[in-house]
MILO-552661 format. One record per residue (C-alpha): z, y, x; residue number from 0; residue in one letter. Coordinates in Angstrom, 2 decimals. Each point is the difference from the previous one (the first is absolute). Layout:
w=Z, v=Y, u=X, pos=NUM, code=a
...
***
This chain:
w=18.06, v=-3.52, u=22.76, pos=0, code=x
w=2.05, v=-3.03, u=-1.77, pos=1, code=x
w=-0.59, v=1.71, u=-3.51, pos=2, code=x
w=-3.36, v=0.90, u=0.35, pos=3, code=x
w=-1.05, v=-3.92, u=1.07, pos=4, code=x
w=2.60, v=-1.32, u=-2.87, pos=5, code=x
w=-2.52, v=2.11, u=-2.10, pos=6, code=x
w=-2.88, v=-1.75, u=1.52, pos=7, code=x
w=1.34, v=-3.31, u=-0.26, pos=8, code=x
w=1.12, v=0.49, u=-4.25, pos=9, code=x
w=-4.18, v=1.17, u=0.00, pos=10, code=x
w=-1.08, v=-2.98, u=1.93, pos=11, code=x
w=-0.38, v=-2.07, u=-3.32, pos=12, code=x
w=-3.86, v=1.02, u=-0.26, pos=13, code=x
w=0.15, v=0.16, u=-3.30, pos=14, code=x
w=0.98, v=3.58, u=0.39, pos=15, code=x
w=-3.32, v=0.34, u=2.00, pos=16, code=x
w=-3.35, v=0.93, u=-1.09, pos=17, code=x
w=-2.29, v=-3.25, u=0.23, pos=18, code=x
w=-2.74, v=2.37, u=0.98, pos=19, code=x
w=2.10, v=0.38, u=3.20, pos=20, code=x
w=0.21, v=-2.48, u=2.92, pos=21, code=x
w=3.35, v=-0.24, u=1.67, pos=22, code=x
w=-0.76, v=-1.08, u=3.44, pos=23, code=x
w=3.56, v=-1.37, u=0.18, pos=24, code=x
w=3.92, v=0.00, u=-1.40, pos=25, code=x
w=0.91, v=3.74, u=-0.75, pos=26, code=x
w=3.27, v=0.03, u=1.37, pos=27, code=x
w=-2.23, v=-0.60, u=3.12, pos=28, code=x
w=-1.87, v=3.03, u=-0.79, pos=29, code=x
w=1.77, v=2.82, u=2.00, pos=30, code=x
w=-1.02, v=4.01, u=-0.66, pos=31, code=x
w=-1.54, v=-0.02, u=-3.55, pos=32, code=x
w=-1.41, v=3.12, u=-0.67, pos=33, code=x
w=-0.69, v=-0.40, u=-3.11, pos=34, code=x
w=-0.15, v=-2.01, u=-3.58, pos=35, code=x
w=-2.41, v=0.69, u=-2.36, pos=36, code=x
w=-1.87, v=-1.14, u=-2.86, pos=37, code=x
w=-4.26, v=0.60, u=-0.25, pos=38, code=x
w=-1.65, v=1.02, u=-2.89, pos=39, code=x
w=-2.63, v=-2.36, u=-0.83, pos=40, code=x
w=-0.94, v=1.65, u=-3.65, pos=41, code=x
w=-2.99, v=1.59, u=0.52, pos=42, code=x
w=-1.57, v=-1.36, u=2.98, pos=43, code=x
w=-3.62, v=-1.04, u=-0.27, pos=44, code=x
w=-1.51, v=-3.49, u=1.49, pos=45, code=x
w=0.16, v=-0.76, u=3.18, pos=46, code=x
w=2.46, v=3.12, u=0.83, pos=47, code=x
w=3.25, v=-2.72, u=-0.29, pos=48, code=x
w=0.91, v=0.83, u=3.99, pos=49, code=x
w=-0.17, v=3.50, u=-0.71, pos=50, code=x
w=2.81, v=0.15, u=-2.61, pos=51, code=x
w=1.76, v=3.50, u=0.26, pos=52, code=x
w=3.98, v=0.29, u=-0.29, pos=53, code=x
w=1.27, v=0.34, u=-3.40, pos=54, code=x
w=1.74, v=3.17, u=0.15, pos=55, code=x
w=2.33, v=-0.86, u=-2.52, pos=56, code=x
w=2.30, v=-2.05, u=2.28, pos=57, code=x
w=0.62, v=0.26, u=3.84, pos=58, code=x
w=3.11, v=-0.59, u=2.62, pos=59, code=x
w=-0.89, v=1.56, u=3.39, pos=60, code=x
w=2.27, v=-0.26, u=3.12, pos=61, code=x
w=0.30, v=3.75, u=1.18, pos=62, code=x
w=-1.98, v=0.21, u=3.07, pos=63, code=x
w=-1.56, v=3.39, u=1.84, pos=64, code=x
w=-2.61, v=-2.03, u=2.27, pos=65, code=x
w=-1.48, v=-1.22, u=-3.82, pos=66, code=x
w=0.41, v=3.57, u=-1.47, pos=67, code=x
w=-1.81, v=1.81, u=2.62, pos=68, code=x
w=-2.34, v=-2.96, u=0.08, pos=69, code=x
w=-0.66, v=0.82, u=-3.94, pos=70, code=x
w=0.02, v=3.40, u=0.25, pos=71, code=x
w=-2.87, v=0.18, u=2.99, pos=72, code=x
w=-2.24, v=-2.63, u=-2.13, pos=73, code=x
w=0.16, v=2.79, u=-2.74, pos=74, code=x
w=-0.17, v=3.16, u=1.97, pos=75, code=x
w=-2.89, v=-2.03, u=1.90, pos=76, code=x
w=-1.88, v=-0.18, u=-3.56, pos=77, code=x
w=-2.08, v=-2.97, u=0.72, pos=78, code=x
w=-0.56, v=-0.95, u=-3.36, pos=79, code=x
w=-3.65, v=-1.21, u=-1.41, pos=80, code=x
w=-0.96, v=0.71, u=-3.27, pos=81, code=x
w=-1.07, v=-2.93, u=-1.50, pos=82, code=x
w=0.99, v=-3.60, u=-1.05, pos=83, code=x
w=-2.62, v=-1.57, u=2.40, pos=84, code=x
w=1.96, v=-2.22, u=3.07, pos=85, code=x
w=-0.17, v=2.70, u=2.76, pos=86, code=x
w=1.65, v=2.48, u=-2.56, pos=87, code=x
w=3.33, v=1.26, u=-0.16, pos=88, code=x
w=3.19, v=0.63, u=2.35, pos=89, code=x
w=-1.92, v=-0.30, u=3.32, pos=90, code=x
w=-2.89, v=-1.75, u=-1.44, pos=91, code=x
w=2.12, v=-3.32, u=-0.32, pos=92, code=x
w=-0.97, v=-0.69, u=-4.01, pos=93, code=x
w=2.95, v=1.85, u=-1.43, pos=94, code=x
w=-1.96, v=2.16, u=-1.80, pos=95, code=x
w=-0.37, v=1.59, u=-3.81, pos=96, code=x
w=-0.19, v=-3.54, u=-1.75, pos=97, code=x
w=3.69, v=0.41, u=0.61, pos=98, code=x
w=2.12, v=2.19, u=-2.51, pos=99, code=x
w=1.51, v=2.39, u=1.95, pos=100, code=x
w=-2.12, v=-0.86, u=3.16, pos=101, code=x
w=0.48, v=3.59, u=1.93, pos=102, code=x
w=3.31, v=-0.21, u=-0.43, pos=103, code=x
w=2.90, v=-2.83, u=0.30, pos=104, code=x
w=-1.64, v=-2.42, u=-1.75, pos=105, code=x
w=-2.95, v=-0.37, u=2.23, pos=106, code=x
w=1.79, v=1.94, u=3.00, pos=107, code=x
w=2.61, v=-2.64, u=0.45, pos=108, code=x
w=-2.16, v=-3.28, u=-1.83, pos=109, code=x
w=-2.05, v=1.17, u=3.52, pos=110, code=x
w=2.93, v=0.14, u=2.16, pos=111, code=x
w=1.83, v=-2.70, u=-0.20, pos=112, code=x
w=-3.03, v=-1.93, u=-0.01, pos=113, code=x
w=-1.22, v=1.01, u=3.38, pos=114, code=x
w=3.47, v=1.40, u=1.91, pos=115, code=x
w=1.49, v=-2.17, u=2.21, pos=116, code=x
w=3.63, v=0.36, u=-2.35, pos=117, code=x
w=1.12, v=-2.76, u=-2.18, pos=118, code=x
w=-0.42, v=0.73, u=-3.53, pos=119, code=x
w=0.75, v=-2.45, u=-2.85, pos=120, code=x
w=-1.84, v=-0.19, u=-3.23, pos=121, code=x
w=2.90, v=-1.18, u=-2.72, pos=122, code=x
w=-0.68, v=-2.08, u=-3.74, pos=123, code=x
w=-1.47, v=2.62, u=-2.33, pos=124, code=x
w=1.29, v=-0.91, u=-2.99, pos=125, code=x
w=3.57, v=-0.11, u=1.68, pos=126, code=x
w=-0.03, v=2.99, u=1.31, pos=127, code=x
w=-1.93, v=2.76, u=-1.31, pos=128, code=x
w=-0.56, v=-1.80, u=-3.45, pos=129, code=x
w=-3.23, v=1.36, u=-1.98, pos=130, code=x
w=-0.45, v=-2.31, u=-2.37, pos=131, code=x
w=-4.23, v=-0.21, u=1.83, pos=132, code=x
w=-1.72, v=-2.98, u=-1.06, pos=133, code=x
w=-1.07, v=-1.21, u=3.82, pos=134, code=x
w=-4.10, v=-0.83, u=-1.31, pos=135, code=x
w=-2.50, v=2.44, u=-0.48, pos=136, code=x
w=-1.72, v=-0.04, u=-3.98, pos=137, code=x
w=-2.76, v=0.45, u=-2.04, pos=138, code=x
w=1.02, v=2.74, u=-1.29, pos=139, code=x
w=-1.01, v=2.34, u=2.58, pos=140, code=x
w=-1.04, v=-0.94, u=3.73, pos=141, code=x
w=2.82, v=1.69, u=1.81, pos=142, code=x
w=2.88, v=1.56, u=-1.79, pos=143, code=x
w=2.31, v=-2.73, u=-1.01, pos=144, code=x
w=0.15, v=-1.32, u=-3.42, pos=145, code=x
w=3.15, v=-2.27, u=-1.58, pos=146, code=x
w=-1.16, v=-4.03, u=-0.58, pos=147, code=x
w=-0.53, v=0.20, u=-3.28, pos=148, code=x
w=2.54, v=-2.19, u=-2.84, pos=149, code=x
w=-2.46, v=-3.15, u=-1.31, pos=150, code=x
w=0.73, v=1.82, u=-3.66, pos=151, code=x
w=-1.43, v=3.45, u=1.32, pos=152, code=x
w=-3.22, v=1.30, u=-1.71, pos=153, code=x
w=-1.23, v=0.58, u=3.25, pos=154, code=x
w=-3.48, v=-0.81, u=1.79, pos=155, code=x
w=1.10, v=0.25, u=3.31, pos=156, code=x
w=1.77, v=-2.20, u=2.32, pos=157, code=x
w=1.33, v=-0.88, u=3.39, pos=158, code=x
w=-2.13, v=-0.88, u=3.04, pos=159, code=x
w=1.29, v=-0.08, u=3.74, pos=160, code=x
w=2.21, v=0.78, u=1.94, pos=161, code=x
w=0.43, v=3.40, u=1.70, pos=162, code=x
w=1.27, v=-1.34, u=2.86, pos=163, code=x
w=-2.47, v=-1.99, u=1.20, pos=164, code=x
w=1.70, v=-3.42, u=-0.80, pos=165, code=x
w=-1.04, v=-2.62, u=-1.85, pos=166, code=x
w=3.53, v=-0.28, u=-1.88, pos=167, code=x
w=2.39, v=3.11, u=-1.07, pos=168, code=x
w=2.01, v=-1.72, u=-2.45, pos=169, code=x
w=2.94, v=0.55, u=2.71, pos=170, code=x
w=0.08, v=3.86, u=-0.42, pos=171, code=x
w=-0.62, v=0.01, u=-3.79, pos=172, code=x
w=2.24, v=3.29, u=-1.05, pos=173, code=x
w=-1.10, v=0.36, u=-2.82, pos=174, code=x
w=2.59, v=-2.84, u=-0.82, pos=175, code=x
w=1.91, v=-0.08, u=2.48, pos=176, code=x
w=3.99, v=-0.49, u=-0.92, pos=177, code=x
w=1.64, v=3.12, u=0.04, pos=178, code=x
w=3.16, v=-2.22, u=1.07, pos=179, code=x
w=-2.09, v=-0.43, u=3.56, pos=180, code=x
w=-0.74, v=3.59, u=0.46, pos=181, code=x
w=1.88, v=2.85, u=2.64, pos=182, code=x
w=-1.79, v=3.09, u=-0.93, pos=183, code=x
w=-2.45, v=1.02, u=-2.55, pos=184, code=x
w=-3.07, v=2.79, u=-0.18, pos=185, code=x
w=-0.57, v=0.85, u=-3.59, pos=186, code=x
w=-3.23, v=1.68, u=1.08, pos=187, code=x
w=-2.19, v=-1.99, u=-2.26, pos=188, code=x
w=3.05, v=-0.75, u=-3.00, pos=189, code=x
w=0.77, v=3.80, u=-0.14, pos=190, code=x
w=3.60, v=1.12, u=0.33, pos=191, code=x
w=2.41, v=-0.82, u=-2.61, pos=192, code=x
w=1.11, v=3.38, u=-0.28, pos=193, code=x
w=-3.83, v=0.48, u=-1.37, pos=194, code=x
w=0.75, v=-2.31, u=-2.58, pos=195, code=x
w=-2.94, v=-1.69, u=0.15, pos=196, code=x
w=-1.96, v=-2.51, u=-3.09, pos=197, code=x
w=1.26, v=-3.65, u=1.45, pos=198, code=x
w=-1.81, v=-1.32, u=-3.17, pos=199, code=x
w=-3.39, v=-1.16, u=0.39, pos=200, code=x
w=-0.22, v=-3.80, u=1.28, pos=201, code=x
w=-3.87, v=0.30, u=1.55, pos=202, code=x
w=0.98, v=-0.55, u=3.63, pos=203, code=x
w=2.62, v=-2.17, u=1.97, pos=204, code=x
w=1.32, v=3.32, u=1.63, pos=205, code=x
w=1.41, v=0.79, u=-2.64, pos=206, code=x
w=2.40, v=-2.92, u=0.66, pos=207, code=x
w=1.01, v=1.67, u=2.86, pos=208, code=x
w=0.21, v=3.51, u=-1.12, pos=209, code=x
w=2.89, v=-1.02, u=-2.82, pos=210, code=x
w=2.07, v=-1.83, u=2.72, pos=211, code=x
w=0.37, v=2.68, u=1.95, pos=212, code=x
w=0.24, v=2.75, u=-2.11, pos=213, code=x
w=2.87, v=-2.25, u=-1.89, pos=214, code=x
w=1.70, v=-0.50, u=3.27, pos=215, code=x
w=-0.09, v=3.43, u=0.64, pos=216, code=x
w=1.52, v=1.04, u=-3.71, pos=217, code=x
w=2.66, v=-2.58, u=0.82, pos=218, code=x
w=0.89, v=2.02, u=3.06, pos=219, code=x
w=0.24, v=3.10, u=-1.65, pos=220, code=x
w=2.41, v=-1.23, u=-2.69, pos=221, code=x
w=2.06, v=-2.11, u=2.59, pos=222, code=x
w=0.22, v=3.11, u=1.75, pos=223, code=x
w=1.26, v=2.37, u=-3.06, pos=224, code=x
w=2.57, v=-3.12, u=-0.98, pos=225, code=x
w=1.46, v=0.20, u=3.35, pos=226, code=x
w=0.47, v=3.64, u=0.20, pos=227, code=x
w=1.20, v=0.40, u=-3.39, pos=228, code=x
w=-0.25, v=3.77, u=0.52, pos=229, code=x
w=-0.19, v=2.22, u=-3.02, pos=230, code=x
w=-2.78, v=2.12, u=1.87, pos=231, code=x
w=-1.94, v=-3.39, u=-0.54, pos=232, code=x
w=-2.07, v=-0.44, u=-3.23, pos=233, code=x
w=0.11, v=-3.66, u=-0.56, pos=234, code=x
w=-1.89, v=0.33, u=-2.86, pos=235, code=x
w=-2.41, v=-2.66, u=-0.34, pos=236, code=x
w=-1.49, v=-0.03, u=-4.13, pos=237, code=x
w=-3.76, v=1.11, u=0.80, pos=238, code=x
w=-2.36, v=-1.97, u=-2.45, pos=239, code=x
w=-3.31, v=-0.02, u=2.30, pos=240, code=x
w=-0.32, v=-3.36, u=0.99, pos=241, code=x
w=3.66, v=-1.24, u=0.41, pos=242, code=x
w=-0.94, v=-2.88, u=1.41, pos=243, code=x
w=-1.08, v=1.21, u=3.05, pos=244, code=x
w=1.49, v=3.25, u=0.61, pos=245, code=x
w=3.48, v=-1.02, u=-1.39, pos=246, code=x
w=0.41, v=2.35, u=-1.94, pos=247, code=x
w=-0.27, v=2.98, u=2.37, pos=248, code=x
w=-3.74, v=1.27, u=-1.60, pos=249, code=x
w=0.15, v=2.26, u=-2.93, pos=250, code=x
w=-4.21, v=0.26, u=0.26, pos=251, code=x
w=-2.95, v=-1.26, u=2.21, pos=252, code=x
w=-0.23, v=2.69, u=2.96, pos=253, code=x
w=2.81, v=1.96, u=1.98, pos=254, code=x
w=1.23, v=2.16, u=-2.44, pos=255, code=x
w=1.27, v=-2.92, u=-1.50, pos=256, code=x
w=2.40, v=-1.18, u=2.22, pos=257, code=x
w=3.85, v=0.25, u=-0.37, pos=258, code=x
w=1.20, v=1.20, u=2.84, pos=259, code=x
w=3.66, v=-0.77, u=1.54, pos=260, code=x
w=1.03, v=3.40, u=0.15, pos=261, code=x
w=-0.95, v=2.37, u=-2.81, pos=262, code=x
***
């Protein structure tokens, strides 16, 4: 369809693309996507890079009932291993329980679309489905991820390699990433705004991240209330708790203290 390989060719800069991913050639000459995705790389051991699952915070699927029915006999089928060996998991192809999630889409569809004959495309993590996740593993603990600690942090723990499996990650480094450069954000690790979270404490680079978007998403909320102008609409912005960040929209850390629009 002319719009859907227009779409194709405004993704074709591979910028958009995750550089884990190899695009075997253009992408407007990539016909019947079935998917885009981005994997979760956060918590995967060593040597377990190929068997990234899905992050289930972000997918676009192309409806299709041969890859529903396909999905839905792998799981009525229930060959899944227990483990985190490489003969675990869906069909005892390595998508097993190192994977968050890895009975269910996470590590159902991180195993499908790596062994299915449908073309799937892994997109730029910190450009779509935004985390704020510093990309190396740390010190700190062996697998659940850590932010790279500030050089003026009281900290003993630092960053080591990358999860994965390159030698350089500096290319998906969310943690910085500019918000300017981003499509869609997961506040999964930077809480909701609506929690009104503590934005404070400068130990880690995520934090970085984790003010940008919870800024751009204050913006949107007060661009929205300007434009409707609607009496129904509390566009009262004077909470004290950390102003800076929360623009005015926090009376006190947690979600009881955040002003909603409609009262």
């Amino acid at each position: 369809h002319p719009k859907g390989l227009a779409a194709r060719t405004a993704l074709q800069d591979s910028a958009l693309i995750a550089p884990t991913y190899k695009l075997r050639k253009p992408l407007n000459q990539v016909s019947d996507i079935a998917a885009f995705y981005t994997r979760d790389y956060n918590m995967l051991p060593h040597h377990k890079e190929k068997r990234a699952g899905v992050q289930g915070g972000f997918l676009i699927v192309k409806p299709n009932q041969t890859i529903f029915h396909d999905l839905v006999s792998i799981v009525k089928g229930g060959n899944f291993t227990q483990g985190r060996k490489s003969k675990s998991g869906w069909m005892n192809s390595g998508f097993g329980q190192h994977i968050w999630g890895g009975m269910t889409v996470q590590g159902l569809l991180g195993y499908y679309f790596w062994k299915a004959h449908v073309q799937s495309i892994e997109l730029h993590r910190c450009k779509f489905n935004q985390i704020a996740d510093n990309p190396r593993r740390s010190t700190f603990h062996a697998t659940y991820p850590r932010g790279t600690p500030f050089v003026t942090a009281n900290v003993t723990y630092h960053d080591t390699d990358c999860k994965d499996g390159r030698s350089n990650c500096d290319d998906v480094q969310c943690q910085t990433w500019p918000i300017e450069d981003t499509r869609l954000v997961h506040f999964t690790t930077c809480k909701a705004p609506w929690t009104c979270p503590s934005l404070q404490r400068n130990e880690t680079w995520n934090v970085i991240g984790c003010r940008a978007m919870h800024r751009a998403w204050y913006e949107t909320r007060e661009r929205l209330e300007r434009e409707r102008g609607s009496t129904s609409l509390q566009a009262s912005n004077l909470g004290t708790f950390e102003p800076e960040y929360h623009l005015g929209y926090c009376k006190e850390k947690g979600s009881v203290g955040y002003i909603p629009m409609v009262q």
